[in-house]
MARLUMGU-571991 format. One record per atom (N, C-alpha, C): residue number from 1; residue in one letter; chain; atom name; x, y negated, z. Coordinates in pm, whole numbers, plus 50000, padded with zeros to 5 digits. Example, Ala and Ser with C-alpha at 12.3 -4.5 7.8 and 13.67 -1.06 7.14 Angstrom:
{rec 1; A; A; N; {51319; 50569; 50780}} {rec 1; A; A; CA; {51230; 50450; 50780}} {rec 1; A; A; C; {51320; 50330; 50780}} {rec 2; S; A; N; {51285; 50225; 50708}} {rec 2; S; A; CA; {51367; 50106; 50714}} {rec 2; S; A; C; {51290; 49997; 50787}} 
***
This chain:
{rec 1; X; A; N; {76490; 86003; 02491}} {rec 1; X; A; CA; {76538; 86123; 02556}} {rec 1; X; A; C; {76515; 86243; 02464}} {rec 2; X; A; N; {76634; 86328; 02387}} {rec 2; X; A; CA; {76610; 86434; 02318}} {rec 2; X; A; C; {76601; 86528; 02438}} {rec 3; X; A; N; {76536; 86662; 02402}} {rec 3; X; A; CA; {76529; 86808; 02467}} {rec 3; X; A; C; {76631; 86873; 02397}} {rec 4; X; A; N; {76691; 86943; 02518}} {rec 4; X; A; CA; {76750; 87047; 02500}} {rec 4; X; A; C; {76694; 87175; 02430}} {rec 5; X; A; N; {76737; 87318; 02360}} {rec 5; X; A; CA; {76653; 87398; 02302}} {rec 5; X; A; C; {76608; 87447; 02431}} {rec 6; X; A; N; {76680; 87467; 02558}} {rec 6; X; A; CA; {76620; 87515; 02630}} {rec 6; X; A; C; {76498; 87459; 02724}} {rec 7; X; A; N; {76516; 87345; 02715}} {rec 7; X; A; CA; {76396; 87237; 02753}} {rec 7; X; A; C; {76270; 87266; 02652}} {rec 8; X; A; N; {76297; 87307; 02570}} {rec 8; X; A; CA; {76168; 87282; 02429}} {rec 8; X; A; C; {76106; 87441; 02481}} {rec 9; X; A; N; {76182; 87504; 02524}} {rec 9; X; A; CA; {76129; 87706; 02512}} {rec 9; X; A; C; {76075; 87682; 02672}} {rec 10; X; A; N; {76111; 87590; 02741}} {rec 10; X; A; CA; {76064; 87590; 02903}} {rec 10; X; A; C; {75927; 87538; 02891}} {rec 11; X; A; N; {75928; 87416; 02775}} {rec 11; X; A; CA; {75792; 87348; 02787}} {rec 11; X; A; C; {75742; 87413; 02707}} {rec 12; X; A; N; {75708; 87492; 02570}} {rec 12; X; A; CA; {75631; 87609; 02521}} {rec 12; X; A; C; {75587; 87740; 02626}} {rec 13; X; A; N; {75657; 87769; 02689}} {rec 13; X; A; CA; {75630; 87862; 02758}} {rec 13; X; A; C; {75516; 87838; 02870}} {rec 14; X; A; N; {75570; 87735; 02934}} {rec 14; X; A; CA; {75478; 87671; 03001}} {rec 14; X; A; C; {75304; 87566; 02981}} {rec 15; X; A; N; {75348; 87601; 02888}} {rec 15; X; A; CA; {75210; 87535; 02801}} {rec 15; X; A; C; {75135; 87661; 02747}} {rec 16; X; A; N; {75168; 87747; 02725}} {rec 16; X; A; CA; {75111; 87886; 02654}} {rec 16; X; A; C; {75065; 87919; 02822}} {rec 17; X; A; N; {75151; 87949; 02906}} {rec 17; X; A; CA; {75062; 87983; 03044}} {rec 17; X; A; C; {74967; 87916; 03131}} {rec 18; X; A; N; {74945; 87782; 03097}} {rec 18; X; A; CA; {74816; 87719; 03083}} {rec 18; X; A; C; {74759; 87786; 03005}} {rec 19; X; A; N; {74739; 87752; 02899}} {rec 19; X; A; CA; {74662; 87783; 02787}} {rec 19; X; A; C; {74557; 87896; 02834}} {rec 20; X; A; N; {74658; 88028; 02873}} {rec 20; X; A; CA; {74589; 88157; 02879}} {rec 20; X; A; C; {74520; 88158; 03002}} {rec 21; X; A; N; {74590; 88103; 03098}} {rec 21; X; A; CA; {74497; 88098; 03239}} {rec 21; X; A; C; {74336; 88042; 03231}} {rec 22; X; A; N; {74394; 87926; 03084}} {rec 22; X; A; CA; {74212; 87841; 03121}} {rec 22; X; A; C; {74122; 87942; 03002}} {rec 23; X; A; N; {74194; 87989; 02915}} {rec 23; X; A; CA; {74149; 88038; 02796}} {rec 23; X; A; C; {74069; 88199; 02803}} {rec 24; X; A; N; {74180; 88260; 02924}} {rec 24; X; A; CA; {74147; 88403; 02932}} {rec 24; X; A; C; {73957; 88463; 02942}} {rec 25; X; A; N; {73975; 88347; 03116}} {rec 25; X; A; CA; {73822; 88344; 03144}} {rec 25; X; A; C; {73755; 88336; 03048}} {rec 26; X; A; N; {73777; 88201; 03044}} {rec 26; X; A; CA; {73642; 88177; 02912}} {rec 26; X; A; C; {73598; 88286; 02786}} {rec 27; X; A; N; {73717; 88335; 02712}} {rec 27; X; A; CA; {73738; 88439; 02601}} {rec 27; X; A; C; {73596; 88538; 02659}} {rec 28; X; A; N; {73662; 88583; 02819}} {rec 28; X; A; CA; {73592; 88704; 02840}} {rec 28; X; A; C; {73396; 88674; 02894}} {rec 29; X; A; N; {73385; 88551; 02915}} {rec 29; X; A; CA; {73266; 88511; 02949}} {rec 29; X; A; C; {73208; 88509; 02833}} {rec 30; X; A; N; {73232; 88410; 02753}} {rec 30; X; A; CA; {73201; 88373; 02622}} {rec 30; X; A; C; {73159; 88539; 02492}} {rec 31; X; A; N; {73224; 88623; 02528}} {rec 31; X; A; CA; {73224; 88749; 02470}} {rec 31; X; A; C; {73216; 88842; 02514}} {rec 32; X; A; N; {73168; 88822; 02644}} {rec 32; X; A; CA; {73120; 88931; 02728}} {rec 32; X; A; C; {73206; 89083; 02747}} {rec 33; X; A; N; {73334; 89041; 02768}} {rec 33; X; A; CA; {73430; 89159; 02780}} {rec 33; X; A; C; {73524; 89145; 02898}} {rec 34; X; A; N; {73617; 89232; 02943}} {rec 34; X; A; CA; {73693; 89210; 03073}} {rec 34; X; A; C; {73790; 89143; 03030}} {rec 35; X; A; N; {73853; 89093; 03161}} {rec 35; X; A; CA; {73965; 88999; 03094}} {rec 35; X; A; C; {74068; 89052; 03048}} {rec 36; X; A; N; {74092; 89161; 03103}} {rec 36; X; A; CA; {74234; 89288; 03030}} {rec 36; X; A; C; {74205; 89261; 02878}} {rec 37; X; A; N; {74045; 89277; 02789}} {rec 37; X; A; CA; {74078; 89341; 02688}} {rec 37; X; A; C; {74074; 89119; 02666}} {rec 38; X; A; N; {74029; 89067; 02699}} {rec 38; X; A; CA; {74042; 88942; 02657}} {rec 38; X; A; C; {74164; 88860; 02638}} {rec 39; X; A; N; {74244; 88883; 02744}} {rec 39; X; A; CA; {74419; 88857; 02763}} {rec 39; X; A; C; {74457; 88943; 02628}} {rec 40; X; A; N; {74444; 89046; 02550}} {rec 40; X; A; CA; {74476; 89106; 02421}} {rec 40; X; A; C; {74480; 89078; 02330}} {rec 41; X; A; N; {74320; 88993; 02339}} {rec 41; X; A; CA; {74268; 88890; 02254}} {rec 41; X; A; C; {74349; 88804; 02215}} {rec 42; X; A; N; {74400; 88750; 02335}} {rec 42; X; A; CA; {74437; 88607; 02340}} {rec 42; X; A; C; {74557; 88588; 02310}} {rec 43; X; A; N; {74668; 88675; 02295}} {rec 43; X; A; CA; {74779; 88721; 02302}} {rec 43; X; A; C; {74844; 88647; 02094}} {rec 44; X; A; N; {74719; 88649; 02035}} {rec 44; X; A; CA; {74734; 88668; 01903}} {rec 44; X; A; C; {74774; 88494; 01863}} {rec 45; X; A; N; {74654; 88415; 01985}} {rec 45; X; A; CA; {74670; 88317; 01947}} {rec 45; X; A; C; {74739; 88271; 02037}} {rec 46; X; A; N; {74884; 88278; 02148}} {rec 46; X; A; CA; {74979; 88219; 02199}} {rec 46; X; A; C; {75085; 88261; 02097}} {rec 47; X; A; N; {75075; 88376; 02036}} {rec 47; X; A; CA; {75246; 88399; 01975}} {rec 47; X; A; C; {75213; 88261; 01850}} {rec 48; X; A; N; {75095; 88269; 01799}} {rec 48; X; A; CA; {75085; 88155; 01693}} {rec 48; X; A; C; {75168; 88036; 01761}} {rec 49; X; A; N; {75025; 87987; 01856}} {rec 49; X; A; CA; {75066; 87831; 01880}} {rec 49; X; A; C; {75191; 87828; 02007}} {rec 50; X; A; N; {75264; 87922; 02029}} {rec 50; X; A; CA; {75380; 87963; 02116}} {rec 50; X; A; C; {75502; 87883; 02004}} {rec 51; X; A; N; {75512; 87956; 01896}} {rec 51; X; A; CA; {75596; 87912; 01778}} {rec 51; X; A; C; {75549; 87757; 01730}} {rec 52; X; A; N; {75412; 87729; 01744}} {rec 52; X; A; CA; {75385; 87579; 01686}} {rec 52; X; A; C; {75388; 87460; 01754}} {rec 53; X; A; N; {75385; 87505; 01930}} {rec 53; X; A; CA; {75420; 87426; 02034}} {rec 53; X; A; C; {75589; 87356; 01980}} {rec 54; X; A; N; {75667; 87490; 01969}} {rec 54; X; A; CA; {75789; 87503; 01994}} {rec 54; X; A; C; {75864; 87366; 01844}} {rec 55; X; A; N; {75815; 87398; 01767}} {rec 55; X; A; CA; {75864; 87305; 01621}} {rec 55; X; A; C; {75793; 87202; 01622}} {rec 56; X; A; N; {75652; 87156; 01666}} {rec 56; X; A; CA; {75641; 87021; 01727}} {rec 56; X; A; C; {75689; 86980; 01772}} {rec 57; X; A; N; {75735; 87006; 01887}} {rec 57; X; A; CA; {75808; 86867; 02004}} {rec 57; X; A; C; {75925; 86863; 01915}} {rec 58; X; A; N; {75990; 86968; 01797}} {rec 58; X; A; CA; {76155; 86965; 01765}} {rec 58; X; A; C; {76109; 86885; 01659}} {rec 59; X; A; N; {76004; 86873; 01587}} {rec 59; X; A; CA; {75976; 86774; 01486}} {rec 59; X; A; C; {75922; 86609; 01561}} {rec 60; X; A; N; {75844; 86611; 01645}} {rec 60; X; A; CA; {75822; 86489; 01697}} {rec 60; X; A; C; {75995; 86424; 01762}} {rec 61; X; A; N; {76062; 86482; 01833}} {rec 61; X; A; CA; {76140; 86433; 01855}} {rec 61; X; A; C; {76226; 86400; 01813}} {rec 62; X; A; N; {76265; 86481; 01648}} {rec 62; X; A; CA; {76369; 86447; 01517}} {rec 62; X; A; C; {76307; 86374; 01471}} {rec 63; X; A; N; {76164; 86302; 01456}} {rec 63; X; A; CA; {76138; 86209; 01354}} {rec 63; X; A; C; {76127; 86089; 01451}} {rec 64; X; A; N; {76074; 86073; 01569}} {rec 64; X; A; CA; {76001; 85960; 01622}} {rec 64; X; A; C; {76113; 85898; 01788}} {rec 65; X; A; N; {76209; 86007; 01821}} {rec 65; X; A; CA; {76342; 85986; 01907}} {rec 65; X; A; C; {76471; 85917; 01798}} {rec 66; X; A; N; {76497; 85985; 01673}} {rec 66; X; A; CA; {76585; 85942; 01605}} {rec 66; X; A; C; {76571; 85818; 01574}} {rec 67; X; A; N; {76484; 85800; 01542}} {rec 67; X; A; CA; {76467; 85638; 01458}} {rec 67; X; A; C; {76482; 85492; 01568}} {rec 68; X; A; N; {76463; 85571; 01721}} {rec 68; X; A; CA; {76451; 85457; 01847}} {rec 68; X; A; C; {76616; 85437; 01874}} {rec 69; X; A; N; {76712; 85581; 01863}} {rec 69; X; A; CA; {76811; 85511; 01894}} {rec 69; X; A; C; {76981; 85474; 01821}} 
***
């Protein structure tokens, strides 16, 4: 089963809003700050792995979908 581009930006998106929900807390516990300025924080590392989510699944699925069918 290939993804659509819009399937690939639904499941990045949705994986980055995990991410921050479990991540936020912790950031701000862990560093003793509110979660406003921690969500700021955190912001740096979803646009990263937002973009690295996104070219994984398009690389797992061009290398390891192509070859099955």
């Amino acid at each position: 089963m290939v993804k659509s581009m819009a399937d690939r930006v639904w499941h990045s998106l949705l994986f980055e809003l995990g991410l921050l929900f479990i991540s936020v807390p912790i950031m701000a516990a862990y560093l003793s700050i509110s979660l406003w300025q921690a969500f700021w924080l955190d912001i740096g590392f979803v646009v990263f792995y937002l973009v690295f989510n996104y070219c994984y699944t398009y690389l797992y699925e061009k290398f390891f979908y192509a070859s099955r069918g």
